[in-house]
C-alpha positions as CSV (number, residue, x, y, z in Angstrom):
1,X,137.4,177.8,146.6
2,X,137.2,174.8,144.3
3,X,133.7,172.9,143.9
4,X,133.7,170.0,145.8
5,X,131.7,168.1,143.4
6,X,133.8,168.3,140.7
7,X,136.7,166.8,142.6
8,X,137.8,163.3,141.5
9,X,139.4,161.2,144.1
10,X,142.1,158.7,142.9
11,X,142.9,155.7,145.2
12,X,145.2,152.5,145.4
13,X,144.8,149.4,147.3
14,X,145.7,146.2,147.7
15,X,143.2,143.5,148.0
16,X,144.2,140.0,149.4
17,X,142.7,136.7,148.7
18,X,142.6,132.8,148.6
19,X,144.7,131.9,145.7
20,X,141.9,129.4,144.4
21,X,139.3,132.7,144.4
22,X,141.7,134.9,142.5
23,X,140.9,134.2,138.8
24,X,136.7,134.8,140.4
25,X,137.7,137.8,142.0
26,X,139.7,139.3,138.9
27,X,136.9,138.9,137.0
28,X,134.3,140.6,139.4
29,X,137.1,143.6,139.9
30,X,137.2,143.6,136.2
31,X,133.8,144.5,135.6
32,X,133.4,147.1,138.4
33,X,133.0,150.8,137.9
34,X,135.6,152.9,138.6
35,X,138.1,150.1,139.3
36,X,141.3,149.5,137.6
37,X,143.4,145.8,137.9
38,X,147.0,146.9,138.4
39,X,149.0,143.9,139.1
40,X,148.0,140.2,140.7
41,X,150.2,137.4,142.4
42,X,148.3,134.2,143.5
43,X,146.9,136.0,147.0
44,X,147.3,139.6,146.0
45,X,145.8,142.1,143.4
46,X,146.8,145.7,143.4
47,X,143.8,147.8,141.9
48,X,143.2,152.0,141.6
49,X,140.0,153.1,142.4
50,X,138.5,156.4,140.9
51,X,135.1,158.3,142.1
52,X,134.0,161.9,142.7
53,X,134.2,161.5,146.3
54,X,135.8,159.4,148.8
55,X,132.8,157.7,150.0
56,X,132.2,156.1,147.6
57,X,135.5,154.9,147.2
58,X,135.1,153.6,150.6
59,X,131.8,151.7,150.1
60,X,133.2,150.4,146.8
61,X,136.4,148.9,149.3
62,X,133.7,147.5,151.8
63,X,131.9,145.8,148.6
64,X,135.3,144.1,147.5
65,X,136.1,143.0,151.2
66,X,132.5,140.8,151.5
67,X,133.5,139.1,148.4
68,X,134.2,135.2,148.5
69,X,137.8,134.6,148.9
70,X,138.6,138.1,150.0
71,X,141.0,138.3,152.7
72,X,140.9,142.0,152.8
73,X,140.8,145.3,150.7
74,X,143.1,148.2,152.3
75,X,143.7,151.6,151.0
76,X,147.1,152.5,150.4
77,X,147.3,156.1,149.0
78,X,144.4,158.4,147.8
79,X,144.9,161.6,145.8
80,X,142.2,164.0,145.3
81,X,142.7,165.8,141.8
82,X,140.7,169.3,141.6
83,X,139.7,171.0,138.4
């Protein structure tokens, strides 16, 4: 049976915002670890996530959500790649 630990979990989502926050939220998305910025329309930005465990992908979603101008950060697929 694989390690657990040396799993890395691989995640989309899709977070929504006020289109006058989105340039500020870009930028604190951008300097995140572990996030990617995929694509971006005035109220949407499609980012991947990447960690070694799903919590932490999970508390890393909470963190965007609680930002200013954030409407809301969902999951859309997650992929766990094993060694």
């Amino acid at each position: 049976m694989p390690d657990e630990h040396l799993n890395t979990h691989i995640s989309s989502a899709v977070v929504s915002v006020l289109p006058r926050y989105c340039d500020d939220v870009i930028h604190r998305l951008s300097v995140m670890p572990g996030v990617e910025l995929h694509h971006r329309s005035s109220s949407k930005i499609v980012i991947v996530l990447e960690a070694p465990e799903s919590a932490v992908i999970g508390a890393r979603l909470a963190e965007i959500a609680a930002m200013d101008g954030v409407l809301s950060a969902n999951m859309v697929f997650e992929h766990i790649e094993s060694p």
